[in-house]
C-alpha positions as CSV (number, residue, x, y, z in Angstrom):
1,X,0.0,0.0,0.0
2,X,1.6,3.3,-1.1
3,X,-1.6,5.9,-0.1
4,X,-4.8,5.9,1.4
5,X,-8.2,7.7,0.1
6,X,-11.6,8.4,1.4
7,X,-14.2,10.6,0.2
8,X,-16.6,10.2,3.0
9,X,-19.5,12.9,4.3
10,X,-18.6,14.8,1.0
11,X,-14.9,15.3,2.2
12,X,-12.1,13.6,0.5
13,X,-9.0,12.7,2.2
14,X,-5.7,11.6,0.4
15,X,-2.0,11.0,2.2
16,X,0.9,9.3,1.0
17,X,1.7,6.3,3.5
18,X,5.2,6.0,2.3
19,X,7.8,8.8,2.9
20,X,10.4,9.2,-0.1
21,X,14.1,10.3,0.3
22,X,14.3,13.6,-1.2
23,X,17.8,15.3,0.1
24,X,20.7,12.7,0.5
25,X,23.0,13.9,3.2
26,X,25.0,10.8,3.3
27,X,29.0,11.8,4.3
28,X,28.0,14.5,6.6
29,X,27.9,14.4,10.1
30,X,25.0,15.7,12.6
31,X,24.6,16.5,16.1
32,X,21.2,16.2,17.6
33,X,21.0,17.7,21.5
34,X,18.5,16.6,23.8
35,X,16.2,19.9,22.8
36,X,15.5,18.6,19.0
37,X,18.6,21.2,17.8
38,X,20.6,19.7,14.8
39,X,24.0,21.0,13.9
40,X,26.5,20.1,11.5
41,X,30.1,21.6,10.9
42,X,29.3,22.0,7.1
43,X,28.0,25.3,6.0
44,X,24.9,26.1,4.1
45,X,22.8,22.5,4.8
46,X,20.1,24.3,6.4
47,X,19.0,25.6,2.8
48,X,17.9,22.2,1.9
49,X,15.2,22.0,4.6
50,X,12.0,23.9,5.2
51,X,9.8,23.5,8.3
52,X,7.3,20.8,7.8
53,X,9.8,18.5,6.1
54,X,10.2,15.0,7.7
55,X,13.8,13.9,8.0
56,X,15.0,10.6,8.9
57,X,18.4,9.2,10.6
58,X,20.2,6.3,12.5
59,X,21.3,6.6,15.9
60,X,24.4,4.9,16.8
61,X,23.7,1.6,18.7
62,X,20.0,1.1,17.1
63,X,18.6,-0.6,14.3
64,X,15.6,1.3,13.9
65,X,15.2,4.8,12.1
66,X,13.9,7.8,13.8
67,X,11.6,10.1,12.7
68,X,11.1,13.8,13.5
69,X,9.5,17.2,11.7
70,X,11.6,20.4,11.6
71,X,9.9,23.1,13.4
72,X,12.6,25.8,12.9
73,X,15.3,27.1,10.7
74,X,18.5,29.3,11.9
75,X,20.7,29.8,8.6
76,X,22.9,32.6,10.8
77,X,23.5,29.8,13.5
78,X,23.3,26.9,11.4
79,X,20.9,24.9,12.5
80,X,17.2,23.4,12.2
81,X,14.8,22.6,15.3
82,X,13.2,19.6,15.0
83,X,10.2,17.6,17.4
């Protein structure tokens, strides 16, 4: 199943189930603090992202991927907020 659909009580509903890659960060590294804040020592990543956009990542010592929404962009500090 890649979507669901209804059109029930007049209203129609349609989501994609499956989320696609869109940016590939792959080689950079991130730091993600206890407060959702995600850093990296490259410059300029930040333009990729805009708030709304779901990212995806691998924590060291886990096998499952986690999922969070950024809620904030700082291009002057480099950084995006994300819940």
């Amino acid at each position: 199943m890649k979507s669901v659909r209804s059109t029930a009580a007049s209203r129609t509903f349609a989501a994609d189930i499956v989320l696609e890659s869109k940016k590939d960060l792959t080689g950079r590294s991130f730091s993600i603090t206890s407060g959702g804040v995600v850093t990296s020592g490259t410059t300029g990543w930040v333009k990729n992202f805009k708030v709304g956009d779901v990212i995806s990542y691998k924590r060291g010592g886990q096998t499952d991927v986690t999922f969070n929404v950024v809620s904030a962009i700082s291009p002057t500090n480099n950084n995006i907020t994300v819940v």
